[in-house]
VEXDREN-2710 file (C-alpha; in Angstrom, 1 decimal):
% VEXDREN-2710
k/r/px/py/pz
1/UNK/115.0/115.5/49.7
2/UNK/112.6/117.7/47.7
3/UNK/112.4/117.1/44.2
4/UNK/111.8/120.9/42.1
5/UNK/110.9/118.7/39.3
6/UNK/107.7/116.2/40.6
7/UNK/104.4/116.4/38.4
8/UNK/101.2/115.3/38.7
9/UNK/101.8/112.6/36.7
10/UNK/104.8/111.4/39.1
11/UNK/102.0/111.6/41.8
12/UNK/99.8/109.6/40.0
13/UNK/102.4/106.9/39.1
14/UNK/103.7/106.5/42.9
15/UNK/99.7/105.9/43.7
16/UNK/98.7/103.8/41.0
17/UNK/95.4/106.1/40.1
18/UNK/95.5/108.7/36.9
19/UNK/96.5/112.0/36.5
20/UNK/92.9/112.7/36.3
21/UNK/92.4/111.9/40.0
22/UNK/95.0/113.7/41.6
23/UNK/94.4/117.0/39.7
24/UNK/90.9/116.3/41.3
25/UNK/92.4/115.6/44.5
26/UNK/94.6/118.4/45.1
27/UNK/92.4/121.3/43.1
28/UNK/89.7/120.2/45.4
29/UNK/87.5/119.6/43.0
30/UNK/84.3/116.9/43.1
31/UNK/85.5/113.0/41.6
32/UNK/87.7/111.4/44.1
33/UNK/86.6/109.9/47.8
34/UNK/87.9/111.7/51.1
35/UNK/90.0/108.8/51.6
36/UNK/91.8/108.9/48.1
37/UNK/92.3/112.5/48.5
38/UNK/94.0/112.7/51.9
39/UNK/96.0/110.3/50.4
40/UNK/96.8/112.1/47.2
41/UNK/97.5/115.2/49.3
42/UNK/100.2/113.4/51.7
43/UNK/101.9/111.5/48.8
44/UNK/102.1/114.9/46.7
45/UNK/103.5/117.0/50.0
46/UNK/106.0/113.8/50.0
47/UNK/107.2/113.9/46.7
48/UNK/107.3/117.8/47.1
49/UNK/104.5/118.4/44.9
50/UNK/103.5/121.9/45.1
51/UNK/100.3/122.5/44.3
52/UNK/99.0/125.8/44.9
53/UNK/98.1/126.8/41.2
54/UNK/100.1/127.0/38.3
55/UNK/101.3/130.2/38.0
56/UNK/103.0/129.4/41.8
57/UNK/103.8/126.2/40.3
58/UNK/105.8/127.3/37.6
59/UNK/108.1/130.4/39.6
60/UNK/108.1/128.9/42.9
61/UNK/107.2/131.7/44.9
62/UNK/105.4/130.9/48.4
63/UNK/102.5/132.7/50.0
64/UNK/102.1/134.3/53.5
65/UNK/99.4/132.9/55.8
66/UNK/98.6/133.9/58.6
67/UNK/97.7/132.1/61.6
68/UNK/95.7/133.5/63.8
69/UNK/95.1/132.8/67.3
70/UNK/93.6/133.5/70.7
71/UNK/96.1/134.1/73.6
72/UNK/93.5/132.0/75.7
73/UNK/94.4/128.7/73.2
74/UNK/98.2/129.6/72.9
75/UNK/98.8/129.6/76.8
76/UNK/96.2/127.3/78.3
77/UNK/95.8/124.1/75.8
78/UNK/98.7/122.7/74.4
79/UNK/96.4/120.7/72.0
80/UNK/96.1/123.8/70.0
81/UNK/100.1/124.8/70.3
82/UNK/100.4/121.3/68.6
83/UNK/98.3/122.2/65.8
84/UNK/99.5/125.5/65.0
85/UNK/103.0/124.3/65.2
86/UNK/102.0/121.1/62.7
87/UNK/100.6/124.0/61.0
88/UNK/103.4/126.4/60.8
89/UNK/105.9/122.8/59.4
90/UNK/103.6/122.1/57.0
91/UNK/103.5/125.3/55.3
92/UNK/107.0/125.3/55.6
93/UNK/107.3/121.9/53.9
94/UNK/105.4/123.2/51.0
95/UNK/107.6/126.2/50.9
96/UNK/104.6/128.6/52.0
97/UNK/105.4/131.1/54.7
98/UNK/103.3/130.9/58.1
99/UNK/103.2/133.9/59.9
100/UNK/101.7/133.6/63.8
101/UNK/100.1/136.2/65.1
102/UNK/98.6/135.6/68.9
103/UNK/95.6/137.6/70.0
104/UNK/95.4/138.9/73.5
105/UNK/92.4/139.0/75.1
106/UNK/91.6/142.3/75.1
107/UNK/93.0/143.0/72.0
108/UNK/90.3/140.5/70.9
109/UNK/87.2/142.5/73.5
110/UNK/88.5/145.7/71.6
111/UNK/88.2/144.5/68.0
112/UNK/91.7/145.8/67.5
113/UNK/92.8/144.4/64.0
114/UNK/95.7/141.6/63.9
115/UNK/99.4/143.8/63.0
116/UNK/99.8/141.0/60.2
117/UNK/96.5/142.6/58.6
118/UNK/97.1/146.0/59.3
119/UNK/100.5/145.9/57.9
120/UNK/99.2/143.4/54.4
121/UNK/101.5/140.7/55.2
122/UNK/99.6/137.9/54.4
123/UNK/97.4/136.9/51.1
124/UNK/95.0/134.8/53.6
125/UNK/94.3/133.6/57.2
126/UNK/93.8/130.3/59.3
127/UNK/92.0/131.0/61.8
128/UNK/92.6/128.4/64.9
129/UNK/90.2/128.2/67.2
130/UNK/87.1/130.1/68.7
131/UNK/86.8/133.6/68.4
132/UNK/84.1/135.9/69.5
133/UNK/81.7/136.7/66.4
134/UNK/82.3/140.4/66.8
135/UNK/85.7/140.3/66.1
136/UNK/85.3/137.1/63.3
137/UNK/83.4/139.2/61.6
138/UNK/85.7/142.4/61.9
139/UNK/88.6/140.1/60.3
140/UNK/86.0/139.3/57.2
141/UNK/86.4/142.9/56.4
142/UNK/89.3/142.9/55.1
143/UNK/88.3/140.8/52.0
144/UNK/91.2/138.4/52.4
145/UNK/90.9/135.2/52.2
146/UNK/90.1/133.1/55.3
147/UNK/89.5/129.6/56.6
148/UNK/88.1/128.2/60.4
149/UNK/90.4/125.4/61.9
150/UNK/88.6/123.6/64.6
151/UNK/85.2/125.5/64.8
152/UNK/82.8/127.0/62.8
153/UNK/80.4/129.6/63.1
154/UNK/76.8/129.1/62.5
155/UNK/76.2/132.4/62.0
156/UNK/79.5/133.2/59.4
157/UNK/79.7/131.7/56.3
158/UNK/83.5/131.1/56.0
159/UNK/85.4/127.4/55.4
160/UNK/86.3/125.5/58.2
161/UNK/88.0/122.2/58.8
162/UNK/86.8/120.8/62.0
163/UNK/87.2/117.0/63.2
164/UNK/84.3/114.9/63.1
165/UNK/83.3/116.3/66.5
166/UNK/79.1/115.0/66.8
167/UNK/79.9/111.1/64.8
168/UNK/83.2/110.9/67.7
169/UNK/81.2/111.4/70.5
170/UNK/78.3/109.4/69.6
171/UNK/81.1/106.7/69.1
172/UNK/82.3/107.4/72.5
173/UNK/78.9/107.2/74.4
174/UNK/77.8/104.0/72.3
175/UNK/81.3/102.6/73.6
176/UNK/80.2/103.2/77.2
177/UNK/75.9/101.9/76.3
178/UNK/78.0/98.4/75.0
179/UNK/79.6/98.0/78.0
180/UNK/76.5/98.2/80.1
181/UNK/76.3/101.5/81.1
182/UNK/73.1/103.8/81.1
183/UNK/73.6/106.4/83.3
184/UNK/76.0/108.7/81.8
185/UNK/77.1/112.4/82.3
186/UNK/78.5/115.1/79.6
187/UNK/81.8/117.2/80.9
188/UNK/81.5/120.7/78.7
189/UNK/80.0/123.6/78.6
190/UNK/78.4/123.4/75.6
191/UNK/78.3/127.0/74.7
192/UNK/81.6/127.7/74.6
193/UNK/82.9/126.6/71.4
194/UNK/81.0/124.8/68.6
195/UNK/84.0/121.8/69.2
196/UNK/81.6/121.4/72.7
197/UNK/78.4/121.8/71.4
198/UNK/78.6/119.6/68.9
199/UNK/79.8/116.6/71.3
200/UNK/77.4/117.2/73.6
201/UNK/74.8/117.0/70.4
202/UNK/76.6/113.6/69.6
203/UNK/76.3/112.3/73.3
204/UNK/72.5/113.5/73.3
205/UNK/72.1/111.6/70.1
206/UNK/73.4/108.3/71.1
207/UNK/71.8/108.5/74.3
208/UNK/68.2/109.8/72.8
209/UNK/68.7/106.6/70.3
210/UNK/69.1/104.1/72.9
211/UNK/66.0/105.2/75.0
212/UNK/68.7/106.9/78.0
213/UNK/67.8/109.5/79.9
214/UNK/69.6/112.5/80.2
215/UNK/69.9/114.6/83.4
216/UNK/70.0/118.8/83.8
217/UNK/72.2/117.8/86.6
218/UNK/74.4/115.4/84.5
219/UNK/75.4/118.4/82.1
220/UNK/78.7/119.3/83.7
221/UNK/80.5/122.4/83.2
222/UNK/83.8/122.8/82.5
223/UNK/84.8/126.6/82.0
224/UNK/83.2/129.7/82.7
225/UNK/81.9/132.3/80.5
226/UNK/85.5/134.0/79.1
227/UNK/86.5/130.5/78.5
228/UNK/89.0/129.7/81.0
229/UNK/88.9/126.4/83.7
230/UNK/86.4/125.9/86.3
231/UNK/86.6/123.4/89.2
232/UNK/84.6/120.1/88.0
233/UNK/81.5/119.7/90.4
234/UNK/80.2/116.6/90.4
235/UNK/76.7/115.4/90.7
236/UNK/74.8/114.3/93.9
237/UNK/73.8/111.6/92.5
238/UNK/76.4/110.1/90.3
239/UNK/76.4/108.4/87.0
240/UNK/78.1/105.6/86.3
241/UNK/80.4/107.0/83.4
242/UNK/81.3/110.2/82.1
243/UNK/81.9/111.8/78.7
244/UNK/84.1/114.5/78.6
245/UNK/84.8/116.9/75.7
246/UNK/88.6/116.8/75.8
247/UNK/91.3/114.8/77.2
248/UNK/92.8/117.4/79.3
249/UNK/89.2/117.3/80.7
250/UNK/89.3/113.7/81.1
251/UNK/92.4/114.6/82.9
252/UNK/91.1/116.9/85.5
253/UNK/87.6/114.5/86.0
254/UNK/90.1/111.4/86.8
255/UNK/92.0/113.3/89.0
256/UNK/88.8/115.1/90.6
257/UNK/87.4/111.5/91.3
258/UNK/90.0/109.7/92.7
259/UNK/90.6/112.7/95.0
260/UNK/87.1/112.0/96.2
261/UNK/87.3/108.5/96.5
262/UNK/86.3/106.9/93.3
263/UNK/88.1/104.6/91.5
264/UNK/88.8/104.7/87.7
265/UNK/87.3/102.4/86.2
266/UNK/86.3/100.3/89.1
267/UNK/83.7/102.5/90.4
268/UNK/83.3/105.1/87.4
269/UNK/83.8/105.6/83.8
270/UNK/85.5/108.2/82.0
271/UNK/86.0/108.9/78.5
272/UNK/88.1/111.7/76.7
273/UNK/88.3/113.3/73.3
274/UNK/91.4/114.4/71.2
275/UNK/94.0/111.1/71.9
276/UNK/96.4/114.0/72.8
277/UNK/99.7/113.6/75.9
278/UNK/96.6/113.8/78.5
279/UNK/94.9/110.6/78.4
280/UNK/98.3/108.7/78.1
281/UNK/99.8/111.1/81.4
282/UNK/96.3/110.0/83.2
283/UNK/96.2/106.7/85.2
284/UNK/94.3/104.8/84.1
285/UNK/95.0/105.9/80.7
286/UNK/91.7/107.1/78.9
287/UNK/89.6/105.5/76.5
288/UNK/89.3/108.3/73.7
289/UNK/88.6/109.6/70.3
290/UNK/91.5/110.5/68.3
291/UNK/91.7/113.2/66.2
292/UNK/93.6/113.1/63.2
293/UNK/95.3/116.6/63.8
294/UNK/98.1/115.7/60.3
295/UNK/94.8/115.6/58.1
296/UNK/93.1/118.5/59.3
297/UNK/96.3/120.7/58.6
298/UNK/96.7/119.1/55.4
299/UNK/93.2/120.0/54.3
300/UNK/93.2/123.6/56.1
301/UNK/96.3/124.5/54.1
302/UNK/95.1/122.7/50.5
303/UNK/92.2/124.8/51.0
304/UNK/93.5/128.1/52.3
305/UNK/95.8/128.0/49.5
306/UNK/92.9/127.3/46.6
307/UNK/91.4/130.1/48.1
308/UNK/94.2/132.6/47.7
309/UNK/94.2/131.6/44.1
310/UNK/90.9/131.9/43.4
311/UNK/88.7/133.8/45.1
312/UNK/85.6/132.0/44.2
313/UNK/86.6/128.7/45.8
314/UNK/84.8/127.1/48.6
315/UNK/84.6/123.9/50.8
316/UNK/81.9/124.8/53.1
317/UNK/82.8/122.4/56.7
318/UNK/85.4/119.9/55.7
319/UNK/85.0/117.1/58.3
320/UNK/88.1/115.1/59.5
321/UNK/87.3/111.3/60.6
322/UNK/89.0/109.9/63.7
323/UNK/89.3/106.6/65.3
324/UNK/88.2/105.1/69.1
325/UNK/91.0/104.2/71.1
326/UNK/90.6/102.3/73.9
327/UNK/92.6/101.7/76.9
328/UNK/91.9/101.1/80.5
329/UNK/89.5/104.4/81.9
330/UNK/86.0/101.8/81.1
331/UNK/85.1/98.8/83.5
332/UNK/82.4/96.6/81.3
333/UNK/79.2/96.5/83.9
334/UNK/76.8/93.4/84.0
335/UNK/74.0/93.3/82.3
END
């Protein structure tokens, strides 16, 4: 049950830490660790804490955000109807209205506004997933405040909250160099989204650090240029693992190998990214990377919201830690 009546200083007592700390914590301001503010932020949406600014605080009214997303995202990866959906509770939770708003593709080629900004229905936007730069930088002209869930743009200065896409891949491919392996392919096609691009950079990394080499031909693509799945080609000469930018990737590689007589993991590796319904649905489940999808909606909304209220505030990239999972997709090779 929500409690209208929860201060910071309820917060603070539930935690053990001072009042001090969790006005740092949920204002976003410098003083407290990652870890102590996630768990700040999840104790206060709890308790019922609202947070978004005292004047909001005090007469309970909600905002509208928007969240806006590509049709491509919405009908072809359920990892991102999860996160908008996590999304859309969450602001409900914290008795902020989420408005969805799905982009078509060539309402998207067209630069055709979203209705919910043509209309001013919302006070700001979360933008969930990869958008061409064109239109990105048609939405910042509406001078409304706006934050990046699960990409960035190098080229856009604008908040995002992305998971800790280069560090979880690097963990991934140093999984695979412990267990013996040194020839190892990349499954993404790294310009795509920045997601890609930046596990690839974490696979080149790892690999680059422990004197691997790494092959033109081992640089596998996954979609084509409009974003949408490709049949997996695999290599003529094969590695002896893979390292795939998703699970639903990791999904599709299994599959593709076992159809062409490889087993998984007996005769190769595969590794996925995400620890979303694919790598349990694969068999052999897949070793991953999980993403911790509850924190990056936590943060996206803290920060969308600080935003709304003040117009000066800003995160830059807000990255979201994750852990290595394993299961039963790596076969240790001898040294």
């Amino acid at each position: 049950m929500i409690r209208k009546s929860v201060t910071m200083g309820d917060v603070a007592k539930e935690l053990g830490v001072s009042t001090v700390s969790v006005s740092k914590a949920l204002t976003g301001k410098e003083g407290v660790s990652d870890s102590v503010r996630e768990l700040i932020v999840k104790k206060a949406e709890e308790m019922g804490y609202h947070y978004t600014g005292s004047k909001k605080e005090k007469t309970g009214e909600g905002h509208n955000i928007g969240i806006i997303i590509s049709e491509h995202f919405i009908t072809k990866d359920a990892y991102y109807s999860r996160l908008h959906e996590k999304t859309m509770m969450m602001l409900s939770a914290q008795k902020q209205m989420g408005m969805l708003e799905i982009i078509v593709r060539q309402k998207e080629k067209d630069l055709e506004p979203p209705a919910l900004l043509t209309t001013d229905r919302i006070e700001g936007m979360i933008v969930l997933g990869q958008m061409s730069k064109k239109y990105l930088n048609m939405l910042k002209t509406f001078n409304k405040p706006i934050l990046y869930m699960d990409f960035y743009d190098e080229d856009i200065q604008e908040d995002a909250v992305i998971s800790d896409s280069v560090f979880g891949s690097g963990i991934l491919t140093n999984y695979l160099i412990h267990k013996g392996h040194k020839e190892i392919a990349f499954v993404g096609s790294i310009r795509s989204t920045s997601s890609i691009m930046d596990r690839y950079i974490g696979y080149y990394k790892s690999m680059l650090a422990a004197g691997l080499e790494t092959k033109k031909e081992w640089l596998i693509e996954d979609r084509d240029d409009e974003g949408d799945k490709i049949e997996l080609i695999l290599p003529k000469k094969m590695p002896t693992a893979f390292v795939c930018n998703s699970d639903a990737v990791a999904f599709d590689l299994v599959k593709k190998l076992q159809k062409e007589g490889y087993r998984v993991p007996e005769d190769i590796s595969v590794v996925g990214f995400d620890n979303f319904i694919y790598s349990e649905m694969s068999s052999p489940k897949i070793t991953t990377y999980g993403v911790d999808t509850d924190a990056m909606v936590i943060n996206a909304i803290r920060i969308i919201l600080e935003k709304i209220e003040n117009p000066n505030y800003s995160v830059g990239r807000v990255l979201v830690a994750g852990t290595l999972i394993e299961r039963h997709s790596v076969k240790p090779l001898e040294a």
